[in-house]
C-alpha positions as CSV (number, residue, x, y, z in Angstrom):
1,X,123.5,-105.3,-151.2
2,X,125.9,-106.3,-153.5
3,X,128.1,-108.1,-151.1
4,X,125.0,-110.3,-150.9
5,X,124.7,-110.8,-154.6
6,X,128.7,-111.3,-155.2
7,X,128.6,-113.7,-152.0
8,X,125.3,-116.2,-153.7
9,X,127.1,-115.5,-156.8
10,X,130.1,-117.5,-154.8
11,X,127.6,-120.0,-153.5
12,X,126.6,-120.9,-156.9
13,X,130.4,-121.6,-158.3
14,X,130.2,-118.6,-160.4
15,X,132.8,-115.6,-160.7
16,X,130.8,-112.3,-159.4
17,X,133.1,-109.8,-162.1
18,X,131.7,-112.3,-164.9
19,X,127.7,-112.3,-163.6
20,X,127.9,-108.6,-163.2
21,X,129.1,-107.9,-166.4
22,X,126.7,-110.2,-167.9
23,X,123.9,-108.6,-165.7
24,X,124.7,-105.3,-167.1
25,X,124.6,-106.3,-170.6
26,X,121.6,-108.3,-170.8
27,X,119.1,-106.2,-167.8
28,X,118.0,-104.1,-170.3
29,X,116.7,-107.0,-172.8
30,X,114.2,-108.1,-170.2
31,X,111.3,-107.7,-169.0
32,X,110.5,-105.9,-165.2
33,X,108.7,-109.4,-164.1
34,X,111.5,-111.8,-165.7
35,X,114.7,-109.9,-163.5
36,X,114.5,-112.4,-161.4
37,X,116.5,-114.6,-164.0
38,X,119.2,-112.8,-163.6
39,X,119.7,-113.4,-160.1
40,X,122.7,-115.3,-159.0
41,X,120.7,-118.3,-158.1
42,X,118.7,-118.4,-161.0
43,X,121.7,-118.5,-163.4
44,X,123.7,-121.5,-165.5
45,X,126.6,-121.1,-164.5
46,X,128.4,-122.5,-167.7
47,X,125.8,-119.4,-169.2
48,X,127.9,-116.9,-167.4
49,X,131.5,-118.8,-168.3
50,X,130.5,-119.0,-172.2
51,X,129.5,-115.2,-172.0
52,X,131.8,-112.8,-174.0
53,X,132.3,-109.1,-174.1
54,X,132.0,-107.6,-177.1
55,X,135.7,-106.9,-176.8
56,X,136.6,-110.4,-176.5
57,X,135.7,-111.7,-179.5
């Protein structure tokens, strides 16, 4: 399953570590019928490149 969702992710110019890390920190912020928002293909890419860890900053 994940080899799916890394290889859309790939499809959709955007760096699977980056969308999985961002997946992980926002899945629990919403809702059971919005998840699909978080799919690869339903994601801004430049969303994903502008996130930052809380470490990073």
């Amino acid at each position: 399953m994940f080899y799916i969702l890394f290889d859309c992710c790939k499809l959709n110019n955007i760096n699977p570590q980056k969308w999985l890390a961002y997946v992980l920190e926002n899945i629990a912020d919403h809702k059971g019928n919005m998840l699909h928002q978080l799919l690869p293909n339903n994601i801004d890419p430049l969303t994903i490149e502008n996130f930052k860890q809380f470490w990073e900053v």
